[in-house]
N, C-alpha and C positions, 0 to 999 in steps of 0.2 A: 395375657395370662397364659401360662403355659397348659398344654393338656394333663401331664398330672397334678398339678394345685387345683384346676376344674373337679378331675376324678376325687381329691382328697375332699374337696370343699361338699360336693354331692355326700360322698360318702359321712363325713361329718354332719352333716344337713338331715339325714337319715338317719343315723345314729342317735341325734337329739329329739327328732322328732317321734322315732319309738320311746324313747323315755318317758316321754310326755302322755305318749297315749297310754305307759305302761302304767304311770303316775293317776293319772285319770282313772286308769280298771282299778287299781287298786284302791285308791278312794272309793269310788263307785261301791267295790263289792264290801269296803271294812266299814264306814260310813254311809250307806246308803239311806237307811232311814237319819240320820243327822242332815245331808243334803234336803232329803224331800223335805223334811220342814224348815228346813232354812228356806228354799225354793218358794215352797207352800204358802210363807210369810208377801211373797211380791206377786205369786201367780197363781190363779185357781187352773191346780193342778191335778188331776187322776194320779192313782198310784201307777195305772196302764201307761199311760202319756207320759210320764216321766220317765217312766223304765223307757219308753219305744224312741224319744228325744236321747237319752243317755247311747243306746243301742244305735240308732240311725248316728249319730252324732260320730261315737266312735267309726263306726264302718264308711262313714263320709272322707274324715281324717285319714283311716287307713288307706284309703282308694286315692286320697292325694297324696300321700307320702310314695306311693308305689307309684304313682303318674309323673309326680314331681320332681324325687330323687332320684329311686331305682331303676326307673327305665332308662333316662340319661343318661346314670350310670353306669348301668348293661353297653349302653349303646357306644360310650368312649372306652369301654373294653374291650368295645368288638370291634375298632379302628385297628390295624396295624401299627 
């Protein structure tokens, strides 16, 4: 595999996976109470503990997607 189909593929890889997270905030803030009682139906849940599982949840993801993709990334840009 050549080094720019790696860079494309990362870059790709990172583009989809902010969608996803962006897909997720959006649900989260337009539905939020729709989830907690769908959630609430399987798990005795806190309105605190869900919010802090949705919050920790997101900032997990994001911290992989920057470990995952974008530093890779960074780092076969910064190859001559």
């Amino acid at each position: 595999m050549a080094m720019n189909e790696i860079k494309d593929f990362l870059l790709w890889c990172a583009c989809i996976n902010y969608a996803v997270l962006l897909v997720w905030f959006i649900l989260y803030v337009l539905a939020r109470d729709w989830l907690y009682s769908m959630h609430g139906r399987w798990f005795r849940l806190s309105v605190e503990g869900f919010d802090a599982i949705h919050y920790s949840g997101m900032a997990i993801y994001k911290i992989g997607i920057l470990l995952l993709n974008l530093v890779p990334f960074a780092a076969l840009c910064l190859i001559p």
